[in-house]
DOVO-208821 format. One record per residue (C-alpha): x, y, z. Coordinates in pm, 1 decimal, always signed. Each point is the difference from the previous one (the first is absolute). Layout:
<site x="X" y="Y" z="Z"/>
...
***
This chain:
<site x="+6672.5" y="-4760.5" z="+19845.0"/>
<site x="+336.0" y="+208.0" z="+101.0"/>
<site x="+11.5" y="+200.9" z="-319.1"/>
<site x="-352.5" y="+16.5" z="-178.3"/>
<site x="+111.2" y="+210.7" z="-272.9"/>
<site x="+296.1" y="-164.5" z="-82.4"/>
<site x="+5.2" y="-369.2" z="-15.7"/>
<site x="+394.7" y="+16.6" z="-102.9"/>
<site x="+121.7" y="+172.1" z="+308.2"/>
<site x="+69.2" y="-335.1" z="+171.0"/>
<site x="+86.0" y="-217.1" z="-264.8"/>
<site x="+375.2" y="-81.7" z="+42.8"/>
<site x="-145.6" y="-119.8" z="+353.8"/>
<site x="-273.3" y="-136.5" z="-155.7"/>
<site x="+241.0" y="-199.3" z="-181.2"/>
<site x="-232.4" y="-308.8" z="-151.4"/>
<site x="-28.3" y="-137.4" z="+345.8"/>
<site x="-343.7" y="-126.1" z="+8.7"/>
<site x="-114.9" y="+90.4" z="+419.4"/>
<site x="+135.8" y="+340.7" z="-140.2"/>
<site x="-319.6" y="+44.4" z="-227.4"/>
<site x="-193.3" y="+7.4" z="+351.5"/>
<site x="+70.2" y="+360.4" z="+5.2"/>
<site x="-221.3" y="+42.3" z="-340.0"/>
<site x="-370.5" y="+40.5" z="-47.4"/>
<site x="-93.3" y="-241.3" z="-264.9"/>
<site x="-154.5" y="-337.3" z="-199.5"/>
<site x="+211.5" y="-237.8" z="-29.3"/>
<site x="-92.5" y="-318.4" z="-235.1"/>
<site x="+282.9" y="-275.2" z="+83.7"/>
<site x="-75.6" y="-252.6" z="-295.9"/>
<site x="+168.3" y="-341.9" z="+21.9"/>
<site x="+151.8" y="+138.9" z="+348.0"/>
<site x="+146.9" y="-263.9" z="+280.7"/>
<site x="+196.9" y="-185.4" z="-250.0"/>
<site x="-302.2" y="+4.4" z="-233.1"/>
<site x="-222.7" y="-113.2" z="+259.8"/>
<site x="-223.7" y="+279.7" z="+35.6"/>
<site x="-184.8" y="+279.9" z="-212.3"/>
<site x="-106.3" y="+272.6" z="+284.6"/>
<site x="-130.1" y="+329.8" z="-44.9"/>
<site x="+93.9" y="+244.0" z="+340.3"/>
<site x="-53.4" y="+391.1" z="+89.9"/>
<site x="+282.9" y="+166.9" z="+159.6"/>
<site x="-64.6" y="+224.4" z="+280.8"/>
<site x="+311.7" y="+206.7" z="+116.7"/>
<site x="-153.6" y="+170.8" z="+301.6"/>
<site x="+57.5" y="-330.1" z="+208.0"/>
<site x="+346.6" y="-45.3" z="-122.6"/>
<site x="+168.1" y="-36.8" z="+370.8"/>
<site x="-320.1" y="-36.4" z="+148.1"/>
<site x="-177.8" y="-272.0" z="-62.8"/>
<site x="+160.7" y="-247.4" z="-263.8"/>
<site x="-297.3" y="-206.2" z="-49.9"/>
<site x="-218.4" y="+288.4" z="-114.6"/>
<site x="+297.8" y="+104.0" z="-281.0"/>
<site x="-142.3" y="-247.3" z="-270.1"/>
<site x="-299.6" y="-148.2" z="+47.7"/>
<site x="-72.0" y="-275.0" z="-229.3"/>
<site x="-319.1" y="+112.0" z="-227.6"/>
<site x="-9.3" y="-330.1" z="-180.4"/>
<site x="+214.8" y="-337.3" z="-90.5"/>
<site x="+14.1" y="-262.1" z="-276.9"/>
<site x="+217.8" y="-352.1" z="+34.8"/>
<site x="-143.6" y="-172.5" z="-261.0"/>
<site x="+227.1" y="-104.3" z="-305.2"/>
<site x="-234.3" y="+162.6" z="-219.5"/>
<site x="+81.9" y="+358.5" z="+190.6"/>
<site x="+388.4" y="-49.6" z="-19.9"/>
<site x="+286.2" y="+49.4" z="-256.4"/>
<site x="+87.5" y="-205.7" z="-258.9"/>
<site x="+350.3" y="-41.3" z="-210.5"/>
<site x="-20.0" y="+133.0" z="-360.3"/>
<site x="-270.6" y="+185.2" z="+8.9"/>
<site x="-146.6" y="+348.4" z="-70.8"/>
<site x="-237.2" y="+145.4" z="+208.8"/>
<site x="-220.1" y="+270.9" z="-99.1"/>
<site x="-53.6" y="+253.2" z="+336.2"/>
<site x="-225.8" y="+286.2" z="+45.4"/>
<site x="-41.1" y="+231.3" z="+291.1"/>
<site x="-321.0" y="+223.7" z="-11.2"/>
<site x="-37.2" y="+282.1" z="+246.7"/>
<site x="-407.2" y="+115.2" z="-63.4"/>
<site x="-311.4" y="+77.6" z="+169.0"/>
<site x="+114.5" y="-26.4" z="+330.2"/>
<site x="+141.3" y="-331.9" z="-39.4"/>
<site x="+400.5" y="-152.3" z="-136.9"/>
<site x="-27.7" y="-334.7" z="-88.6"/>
<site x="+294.0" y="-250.9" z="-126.1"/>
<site x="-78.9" y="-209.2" z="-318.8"/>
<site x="+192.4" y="-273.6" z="-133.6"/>
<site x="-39.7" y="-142.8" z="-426.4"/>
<site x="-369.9" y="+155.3" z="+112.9"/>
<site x="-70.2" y="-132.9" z="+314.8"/>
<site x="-60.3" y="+221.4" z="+305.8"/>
<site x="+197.7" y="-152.0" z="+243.6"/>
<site x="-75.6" y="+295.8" z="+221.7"/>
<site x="-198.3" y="+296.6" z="+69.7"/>
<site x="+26.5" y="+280.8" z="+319.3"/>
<site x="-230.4" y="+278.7" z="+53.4"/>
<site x="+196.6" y="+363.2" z="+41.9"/>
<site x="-31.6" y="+358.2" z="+101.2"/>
<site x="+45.0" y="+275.9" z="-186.6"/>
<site x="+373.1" y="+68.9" z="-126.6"/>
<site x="+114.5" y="-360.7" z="+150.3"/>
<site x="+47.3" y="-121.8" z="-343.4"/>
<site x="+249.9" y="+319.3" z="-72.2"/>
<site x="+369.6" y="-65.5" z="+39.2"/>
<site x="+291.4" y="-254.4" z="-143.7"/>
<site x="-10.8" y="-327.2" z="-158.5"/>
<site x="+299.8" y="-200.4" z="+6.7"/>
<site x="+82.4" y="-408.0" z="-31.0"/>
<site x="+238.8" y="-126.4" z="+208.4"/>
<site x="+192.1" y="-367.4" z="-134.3"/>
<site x="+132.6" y="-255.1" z="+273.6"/>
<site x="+188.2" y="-326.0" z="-101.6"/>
<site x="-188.9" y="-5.9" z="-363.8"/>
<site x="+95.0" y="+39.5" z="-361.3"/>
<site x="-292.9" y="+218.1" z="-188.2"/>
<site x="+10.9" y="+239.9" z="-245.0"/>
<site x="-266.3" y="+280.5" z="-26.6"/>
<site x="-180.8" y="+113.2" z="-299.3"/>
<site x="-232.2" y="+206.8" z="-106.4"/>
<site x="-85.8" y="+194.4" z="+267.7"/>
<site x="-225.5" y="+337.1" z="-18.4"/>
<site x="-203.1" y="+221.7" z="+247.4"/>
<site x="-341.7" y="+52.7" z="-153.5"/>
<site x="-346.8" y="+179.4" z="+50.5"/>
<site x="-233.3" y="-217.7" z="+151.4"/>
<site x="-218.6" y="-2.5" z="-334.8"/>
<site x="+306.9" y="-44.3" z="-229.3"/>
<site x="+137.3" y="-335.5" z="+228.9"/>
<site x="-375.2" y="-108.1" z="-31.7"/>
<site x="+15.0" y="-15.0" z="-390.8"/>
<site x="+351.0" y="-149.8" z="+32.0"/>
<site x="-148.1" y="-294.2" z="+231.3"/>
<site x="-294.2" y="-32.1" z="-191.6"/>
<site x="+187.2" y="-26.0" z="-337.3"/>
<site x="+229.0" y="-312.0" z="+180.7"/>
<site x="-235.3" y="-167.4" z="+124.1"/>
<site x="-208.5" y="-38.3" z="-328.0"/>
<site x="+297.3" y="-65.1" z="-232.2"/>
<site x="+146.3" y="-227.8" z="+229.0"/>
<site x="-351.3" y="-203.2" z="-32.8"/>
<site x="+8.8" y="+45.7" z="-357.4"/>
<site x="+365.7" y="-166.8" z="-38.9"/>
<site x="-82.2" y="-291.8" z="+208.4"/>
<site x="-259.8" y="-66.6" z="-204.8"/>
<site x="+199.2" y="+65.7" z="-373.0"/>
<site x="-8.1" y="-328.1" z="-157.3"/>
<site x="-151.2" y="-161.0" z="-270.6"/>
<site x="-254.0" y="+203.7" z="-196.1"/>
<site x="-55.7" y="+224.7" z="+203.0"/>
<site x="+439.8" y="+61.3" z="-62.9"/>
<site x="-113.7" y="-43.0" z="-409.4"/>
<site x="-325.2" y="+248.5" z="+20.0"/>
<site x="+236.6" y="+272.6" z="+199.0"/>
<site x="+246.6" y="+10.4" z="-256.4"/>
<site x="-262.3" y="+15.4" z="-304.8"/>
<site x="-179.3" y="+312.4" z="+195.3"/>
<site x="+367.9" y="+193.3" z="+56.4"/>
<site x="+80.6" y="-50.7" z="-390.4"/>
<site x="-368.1" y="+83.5" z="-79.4"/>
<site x="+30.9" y="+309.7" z="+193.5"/>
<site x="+342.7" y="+84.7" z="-58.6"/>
<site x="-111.4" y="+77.8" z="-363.6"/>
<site x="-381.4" y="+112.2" z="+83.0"/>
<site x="-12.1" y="+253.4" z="+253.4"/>
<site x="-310.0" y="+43.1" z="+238.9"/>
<site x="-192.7" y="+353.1" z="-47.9"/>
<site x="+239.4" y="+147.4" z="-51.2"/>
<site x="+79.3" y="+356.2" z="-80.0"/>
<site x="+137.8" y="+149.4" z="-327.0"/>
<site x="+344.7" y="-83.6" z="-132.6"/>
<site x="+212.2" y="+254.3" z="-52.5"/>
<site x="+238.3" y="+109.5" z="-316.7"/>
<site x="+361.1" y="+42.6" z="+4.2"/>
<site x="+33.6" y="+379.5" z="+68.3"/>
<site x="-256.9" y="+15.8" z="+276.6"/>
<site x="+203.2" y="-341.9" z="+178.1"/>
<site x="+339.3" y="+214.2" z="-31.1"/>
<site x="-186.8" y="+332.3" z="+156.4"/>
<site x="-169.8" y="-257.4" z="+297.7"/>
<site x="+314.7" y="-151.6" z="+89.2"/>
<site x="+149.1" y="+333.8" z="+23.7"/>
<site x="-212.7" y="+77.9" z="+252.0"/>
<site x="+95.5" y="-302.0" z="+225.7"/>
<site x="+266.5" y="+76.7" z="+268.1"/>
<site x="+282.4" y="-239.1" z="+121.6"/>
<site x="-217.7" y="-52.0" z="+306.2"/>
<site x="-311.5" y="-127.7" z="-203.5"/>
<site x="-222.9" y="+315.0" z="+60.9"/>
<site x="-150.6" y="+172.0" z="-343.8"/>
<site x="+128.9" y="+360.7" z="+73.7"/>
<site x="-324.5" y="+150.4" z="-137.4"/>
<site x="-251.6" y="-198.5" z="+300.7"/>
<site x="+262.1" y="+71.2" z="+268.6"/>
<site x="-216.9" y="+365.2" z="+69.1"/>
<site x="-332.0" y="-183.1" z="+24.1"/>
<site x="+172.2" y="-300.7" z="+196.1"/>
<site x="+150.6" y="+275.9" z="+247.2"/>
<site x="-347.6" y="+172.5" z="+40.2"/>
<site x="-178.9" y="-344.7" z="+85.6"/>
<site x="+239.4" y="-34.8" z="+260.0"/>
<site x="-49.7" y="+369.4" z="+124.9"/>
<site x="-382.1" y="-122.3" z="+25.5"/>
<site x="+32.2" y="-336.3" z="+161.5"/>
<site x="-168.9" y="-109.8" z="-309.1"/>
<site x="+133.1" y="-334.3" z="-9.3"/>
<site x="-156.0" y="-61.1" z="+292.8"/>
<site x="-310.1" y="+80.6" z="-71.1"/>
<site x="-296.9" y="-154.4" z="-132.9"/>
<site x="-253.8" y="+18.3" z="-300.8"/>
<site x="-353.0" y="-101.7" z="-32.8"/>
<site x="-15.3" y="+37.7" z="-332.1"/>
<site x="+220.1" y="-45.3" z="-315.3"/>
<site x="+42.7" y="+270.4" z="-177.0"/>
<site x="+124.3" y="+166.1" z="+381.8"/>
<site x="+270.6" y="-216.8" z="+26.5"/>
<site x="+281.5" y="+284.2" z="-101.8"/>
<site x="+296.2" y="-257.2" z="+152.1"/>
<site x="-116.1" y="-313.2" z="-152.4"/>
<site x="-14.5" y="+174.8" z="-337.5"/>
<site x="+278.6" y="+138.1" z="+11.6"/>
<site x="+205.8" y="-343.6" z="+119.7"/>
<site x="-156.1" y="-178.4" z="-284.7"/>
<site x="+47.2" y="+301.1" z="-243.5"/>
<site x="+431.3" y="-26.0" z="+57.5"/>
<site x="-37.6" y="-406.7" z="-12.0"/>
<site x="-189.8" y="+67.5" z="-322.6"/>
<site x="+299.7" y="+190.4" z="-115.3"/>
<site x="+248.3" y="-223.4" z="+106.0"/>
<site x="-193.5" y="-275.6" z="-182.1"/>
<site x="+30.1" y="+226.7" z="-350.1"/>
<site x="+348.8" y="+45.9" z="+70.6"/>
<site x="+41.4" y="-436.3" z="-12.1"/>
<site x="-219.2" y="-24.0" z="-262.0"/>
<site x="+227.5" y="+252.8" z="-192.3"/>
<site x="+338.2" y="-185.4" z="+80.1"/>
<site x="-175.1" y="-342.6" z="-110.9"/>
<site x="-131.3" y="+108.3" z="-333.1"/>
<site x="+349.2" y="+201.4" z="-21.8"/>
<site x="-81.2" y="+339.6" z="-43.3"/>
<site x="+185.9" y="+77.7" z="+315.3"/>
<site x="+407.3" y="-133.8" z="+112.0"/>
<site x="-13.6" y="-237.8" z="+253.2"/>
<site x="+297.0" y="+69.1" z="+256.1"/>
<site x="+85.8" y="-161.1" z="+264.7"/>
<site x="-9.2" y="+386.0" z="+180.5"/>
<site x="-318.5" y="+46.5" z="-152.2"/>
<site x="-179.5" y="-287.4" z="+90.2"/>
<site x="+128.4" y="+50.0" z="+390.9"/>
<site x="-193.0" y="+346.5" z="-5.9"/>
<site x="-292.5" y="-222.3" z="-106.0"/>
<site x="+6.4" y="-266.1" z="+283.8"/>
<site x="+48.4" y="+291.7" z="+245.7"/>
<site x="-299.2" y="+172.1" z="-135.9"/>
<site x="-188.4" y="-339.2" z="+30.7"/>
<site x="+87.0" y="-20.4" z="+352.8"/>
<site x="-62.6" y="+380.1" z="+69.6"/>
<site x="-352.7" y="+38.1" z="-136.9"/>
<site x="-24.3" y="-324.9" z="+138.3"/>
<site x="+89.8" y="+106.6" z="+344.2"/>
<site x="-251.8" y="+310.3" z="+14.4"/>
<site x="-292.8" y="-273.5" z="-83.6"/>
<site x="+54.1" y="-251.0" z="+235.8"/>
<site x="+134.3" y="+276.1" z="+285.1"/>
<site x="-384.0" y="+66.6" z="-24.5"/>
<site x="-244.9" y="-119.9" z="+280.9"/>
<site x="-230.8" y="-262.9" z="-63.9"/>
<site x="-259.8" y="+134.5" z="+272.5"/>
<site x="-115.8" y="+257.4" z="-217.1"/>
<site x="-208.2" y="-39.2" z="-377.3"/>
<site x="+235.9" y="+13.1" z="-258.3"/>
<site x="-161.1" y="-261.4" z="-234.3"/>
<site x="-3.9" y="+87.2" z="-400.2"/>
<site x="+390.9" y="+83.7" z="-52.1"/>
<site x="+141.4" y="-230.3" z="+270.3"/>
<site x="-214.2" y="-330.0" z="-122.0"/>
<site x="+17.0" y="+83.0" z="-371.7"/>
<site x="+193.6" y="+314.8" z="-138.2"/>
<site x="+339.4" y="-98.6" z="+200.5"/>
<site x="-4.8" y="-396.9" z="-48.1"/>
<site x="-87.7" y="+11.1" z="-364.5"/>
<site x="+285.8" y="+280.4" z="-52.6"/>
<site x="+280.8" y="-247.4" z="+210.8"/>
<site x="-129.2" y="-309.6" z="-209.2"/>
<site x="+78.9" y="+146.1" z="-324.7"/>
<site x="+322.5" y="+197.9" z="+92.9"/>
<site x="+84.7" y="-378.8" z="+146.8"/>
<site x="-78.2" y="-145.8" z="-305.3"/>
<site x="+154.4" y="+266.6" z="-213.4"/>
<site x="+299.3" y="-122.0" z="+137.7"/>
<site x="-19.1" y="-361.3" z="-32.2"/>
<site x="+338.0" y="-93.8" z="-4.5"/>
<site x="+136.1" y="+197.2" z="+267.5"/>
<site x="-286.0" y="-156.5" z="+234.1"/>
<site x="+162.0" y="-259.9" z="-86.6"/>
<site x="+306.0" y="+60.0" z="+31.5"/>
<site x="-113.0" y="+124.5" z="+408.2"/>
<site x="-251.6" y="-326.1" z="+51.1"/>
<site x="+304.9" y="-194.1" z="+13.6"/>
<site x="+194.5" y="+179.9" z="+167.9"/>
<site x="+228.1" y="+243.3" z="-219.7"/>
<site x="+17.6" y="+322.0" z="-63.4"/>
<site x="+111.6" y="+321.1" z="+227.1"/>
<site x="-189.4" y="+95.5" z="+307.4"/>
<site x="-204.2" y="+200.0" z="-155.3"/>
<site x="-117.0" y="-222.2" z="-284.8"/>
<site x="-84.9" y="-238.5" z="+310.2"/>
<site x="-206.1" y="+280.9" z="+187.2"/>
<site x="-214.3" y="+133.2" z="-308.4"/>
<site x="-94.2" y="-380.2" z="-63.0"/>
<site x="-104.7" y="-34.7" z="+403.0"/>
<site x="-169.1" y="+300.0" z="-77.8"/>
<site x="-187.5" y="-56.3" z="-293.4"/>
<site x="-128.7" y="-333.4" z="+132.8"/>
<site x="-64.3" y="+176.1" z="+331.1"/>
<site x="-231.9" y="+261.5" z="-193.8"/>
<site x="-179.4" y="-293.6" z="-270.2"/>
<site x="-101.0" y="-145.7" z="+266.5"/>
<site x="-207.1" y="+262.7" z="+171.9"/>
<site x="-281.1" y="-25.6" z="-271.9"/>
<site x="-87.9" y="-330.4" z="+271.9"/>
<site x="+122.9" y="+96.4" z="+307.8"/>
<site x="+12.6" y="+406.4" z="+132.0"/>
<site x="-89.6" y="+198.3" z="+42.4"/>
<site x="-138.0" y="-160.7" z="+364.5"/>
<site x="-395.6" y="+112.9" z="-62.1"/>
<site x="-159.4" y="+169.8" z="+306.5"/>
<site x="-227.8" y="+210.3" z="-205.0"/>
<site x="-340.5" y="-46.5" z="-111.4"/>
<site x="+109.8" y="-190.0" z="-348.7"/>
<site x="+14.9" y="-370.6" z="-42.6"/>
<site x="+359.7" y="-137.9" z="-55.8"/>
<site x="+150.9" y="-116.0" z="-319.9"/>
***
């Protein structure tokens, strides 16, 4: 590669021309390529660009079938991971592909490049291994679940969400008027409660996230997460019994602080013991701050709402559903 540390230095020669990409070190996943005849994943190696042509690309692995190529009308969900010495390409949860790498070969760009199609791209986020874990984990079960939503089984769902929309789960103390108006006060415009931003700088200071705890009452991070959740939940539970205004600004903060606190618990590694507040504490706290808000759930489960209505409800589902699924247990405990 010409200019290592500047991958814009040739791009007006660059130009889109595909044999120009030769002079790039990358993966390259060409899916519904050759007039949608082939899905191919290849590894670019620029040294033998003017060299040796055949050893530019080298095909890593092919599909032809019709199952592997595009189809008209239809959403794909894509995810790249780049982890334990390995990237691998999966498509609606399928590994189409998987490459072993060295250290720092996963660095870099990501781009898409469009030839002779119509699509339009949505949706898309760079995650922490751990985080895109929960995110593929939560898919893949809900996706299940709504293949499977007729019947009863549609009549008993909607019987438990109005049983628990007006019986919350365990959970902690309401609060009265004046103490909702002094919580929300707290809450910033970017869904952090200005009081726990200290401790949540000092846990990042300490690489405590990362970390893990053998026993309960150690687990400083997860008690803290569910702690905030636990807040948010009062802060709901306020605005539905009406002791606090329920503003459109107001209730943004509160889907921002869903997906904040949110984002600290599942940003945390599932190699390490982290059992109590991840498996009950946090789940039990998104369940009721999801059912405290019944209406806007709603209003997101079918697709309405602002973006970050739409994230908190990802998110709250995302958490619920860890009381069955992660932490991943490597410890000496048996799994729930």
């Amino acid at each position: 590669m010409k200019y290592p540390d500047n991958i814009y230095a040739r791009k007006d020669w660059r130009a889109g021309i595909f044999k120009n990409y030769n002079t790039l070190n990358l993966f390259y996943v060409g899916y519904g390529g050759n007039e949608n005849k082939t899905t191919r994943f290849r590894e670019y190696h620029s040294e033998f660009y003017g060299i040796d042509e055949n050893k530019i690309k080298p095909l890593v692995k092919e599909y032809t079938d019709e199952a592997h190529l595009l189809k008209p009308n239809r959403w794909y969900e894509v995810v790249i991971t780049v982890t334990d010495g390995k990237i691998t390409f999966a498509v609606d949860g399928e590994e189409l592909f998987c490459h072993p790498i060295s250290r720092g070969q996963g660095d870099g760009y990501f781009a898409i490049r469009l030839w002779k199609n119509h699509v339009q791209v949505s949706d898309f986020v760079v995650r922490k291994a751990e985080s895109q874990f929960a995110y593929s984990n939560y898919r893949r079960y809900y996706q299940e679940a709504r293949c499977h939503a007729g019947g009863e089984k549609k009549d008993a769902v909607k019987k438990l969400r109005e049983y628990f929309s007006q019986h919350p789960y365990r959970a902690v103390k309401s609060i009265d008027a004046s103490q909702a108006i002094q919580m929300a006060s707290l809450l910033g415009e970017d869904g952090r409660f200005s009081d726990l931003n200290s401790t949540e700088e000092q846990f990042e200071r300490e690489n405590a996230y990362q970390q893990g705890y053998e026993n309960t009452t150690d687990d400083r991070v997860g008690i803290f997460i569910a702690g905030a959740l636990n807040r948010i939940y009062q802060l709901a539970d306020a605005c539905r019994k009406g002791r606090l205004e329920k503003t459109s600004e107001f209730t943004d903060k509160l889907w921002k602080a869903v997906v904040h606190y949110g984002n600290l618990e599942i940003s945390r590694p599932n190699d390490k013991p982290r059992f109590h507040a991840s498996c009950f504490a946090i789940p039990t706290a998104a369940v009721n701050i999801y059912f405290a808000c019944t209406e806007d759930m709603d209003r997101a489960e079918r697709g309405e709402g602002n973006k970050y209505l739409k994230n908190a409800c990802d998110m709250l589902k995302i958490l619920g559903l860890q009381a069955y699924t992660q932490p991943l247990r490597r410890d000496r405990k048996s799994v729930v």
